[in-house]
C-alpha positions in Angstrom: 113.9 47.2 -68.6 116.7 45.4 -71.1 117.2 46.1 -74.4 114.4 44.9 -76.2 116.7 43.7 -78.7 119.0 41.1 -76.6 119.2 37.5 -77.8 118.9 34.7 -74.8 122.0 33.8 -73.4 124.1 30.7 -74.7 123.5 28.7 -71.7 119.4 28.7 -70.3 120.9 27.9 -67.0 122.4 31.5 -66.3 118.8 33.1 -67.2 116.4 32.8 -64.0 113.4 33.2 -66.5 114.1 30.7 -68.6 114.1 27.8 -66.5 114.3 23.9 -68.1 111.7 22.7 -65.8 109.3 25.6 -65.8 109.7 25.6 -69.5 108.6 21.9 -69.8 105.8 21.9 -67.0 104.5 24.9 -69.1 104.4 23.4 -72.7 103.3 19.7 -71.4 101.5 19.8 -68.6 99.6 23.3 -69.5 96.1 23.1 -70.7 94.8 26.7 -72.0 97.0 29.9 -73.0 95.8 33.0 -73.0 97.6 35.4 -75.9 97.9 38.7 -75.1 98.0 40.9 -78.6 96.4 38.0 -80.9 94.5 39.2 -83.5 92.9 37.9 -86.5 95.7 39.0 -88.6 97.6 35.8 -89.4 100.3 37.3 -91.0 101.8 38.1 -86.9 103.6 36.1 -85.2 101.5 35.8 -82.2 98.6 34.5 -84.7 101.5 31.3 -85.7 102.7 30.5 -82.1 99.0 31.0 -81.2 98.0 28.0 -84.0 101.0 25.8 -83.4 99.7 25.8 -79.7 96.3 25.1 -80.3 97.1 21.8 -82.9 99.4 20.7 -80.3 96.3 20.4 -78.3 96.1 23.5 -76.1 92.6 25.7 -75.6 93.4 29.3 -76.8 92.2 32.5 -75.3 92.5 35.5 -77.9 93.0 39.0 -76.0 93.1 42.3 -77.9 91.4 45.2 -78.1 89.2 44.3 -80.8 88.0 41.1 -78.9 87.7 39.3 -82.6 87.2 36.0 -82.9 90.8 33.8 -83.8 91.1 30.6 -84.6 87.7 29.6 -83.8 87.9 30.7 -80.3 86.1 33.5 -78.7 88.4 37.0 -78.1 88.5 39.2 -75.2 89.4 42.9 -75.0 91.6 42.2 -71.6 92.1 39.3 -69.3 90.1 41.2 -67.0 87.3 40.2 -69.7 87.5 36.3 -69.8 85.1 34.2 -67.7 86.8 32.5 -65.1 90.4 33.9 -66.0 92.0 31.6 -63.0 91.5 28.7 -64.8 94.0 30.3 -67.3 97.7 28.4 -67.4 99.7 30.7 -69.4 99.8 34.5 -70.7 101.5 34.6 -73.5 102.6 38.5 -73.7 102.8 39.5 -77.6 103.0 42.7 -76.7 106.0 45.2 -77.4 108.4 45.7 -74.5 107.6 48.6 -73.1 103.7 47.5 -72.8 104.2 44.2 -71.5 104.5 45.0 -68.0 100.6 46.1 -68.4 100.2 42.8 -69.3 101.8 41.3 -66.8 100.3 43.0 -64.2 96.6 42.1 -65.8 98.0 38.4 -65.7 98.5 39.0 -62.1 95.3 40.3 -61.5 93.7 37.9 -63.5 94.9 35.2 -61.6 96.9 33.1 -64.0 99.4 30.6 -63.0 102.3 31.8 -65.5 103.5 34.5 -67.9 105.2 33.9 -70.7 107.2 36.8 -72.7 108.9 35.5 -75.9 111.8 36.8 -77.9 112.6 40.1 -77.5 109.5 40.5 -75.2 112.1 41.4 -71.9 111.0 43.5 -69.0 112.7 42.4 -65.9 110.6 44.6 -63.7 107.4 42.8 -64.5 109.0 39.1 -64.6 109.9 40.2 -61.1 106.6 41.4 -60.1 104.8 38.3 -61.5 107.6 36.0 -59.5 106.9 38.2 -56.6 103.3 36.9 -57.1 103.6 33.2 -57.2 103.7 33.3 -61.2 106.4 30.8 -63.2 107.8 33.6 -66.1 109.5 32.8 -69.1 111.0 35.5 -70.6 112.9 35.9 -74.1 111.9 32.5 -75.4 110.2 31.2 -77.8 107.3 28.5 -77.5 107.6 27.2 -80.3 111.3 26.9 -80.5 111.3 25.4 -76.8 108.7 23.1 -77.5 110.7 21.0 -80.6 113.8 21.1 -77.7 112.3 19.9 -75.6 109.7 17.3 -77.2 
């Protein structure tokens, strides 16, 4: 693992999880995201990228512990939980660093086409294993920043 602290690098093209046309396919052509570690506490930041997703017309699939209820859409305790979870896109990991490989892994399992860790989200042991497995990763980026680059 990185330091959980590192900013992405100037140029996206030097960073093999944060790859232009991956990043596109995955904002526009993406139909439901899963968030790992959203909550009904809208004061995170999972909760905002979470909304901004949903009003951009994606179908949102809260997963936390708590299972609650978020944004109007039914919660989950784990991906392992959600009714046919390989019809999930993305799996947005707001998790801390040093869990998101657990994450990762359920995303794996899950059957999930992508993972998606954002800023300061970085385990480079788990974006390989979910490469490994067919995924598209994103890693140290954030969605919502991506998505007005690359409207």
């Amino acid at each position: 693992m990185t330091d959980s602290l590192a900013t992405p690098p100037a140029d996206p093209s030097a960073d093999p999880y944060a790859e232009l046309a991956v990043i596109r396919r995955l904002l526009h052509e993406s139909r439901t995201w899963a968030f790992v570690g959203l909550g009904d506490n809208p004061d995170r930041e999972v909760y905002t990228q979470a909304g901004l997703l949903q009003k951009r017309g994606k179908r949102i699939i809260p997963v936390h512990p708590k299972a609650a209820d978020v944004l109007g859409e039914k919660g989950y305790a784990s991906l392992a939980d959600v009714p046919d979870a390989s019809g999930i896109d993305v799996v947005g990991v707001y998790r801390r660093a040093e869990h998101a490989g657990e994450a990762v892994d359920e995303a794996i399992a899950a059957g999930a086409k992508a993972v998606w860790l954002p800023l300061q989200v970085i385990d480079e042991a788990a974006a390989k294993r979910a490469k490994d497995a067919g995924l598209d990763v994103v890693m140290n980026r954030c969605p919502a920043v991506e998505w007005a680059l690359r409207r």
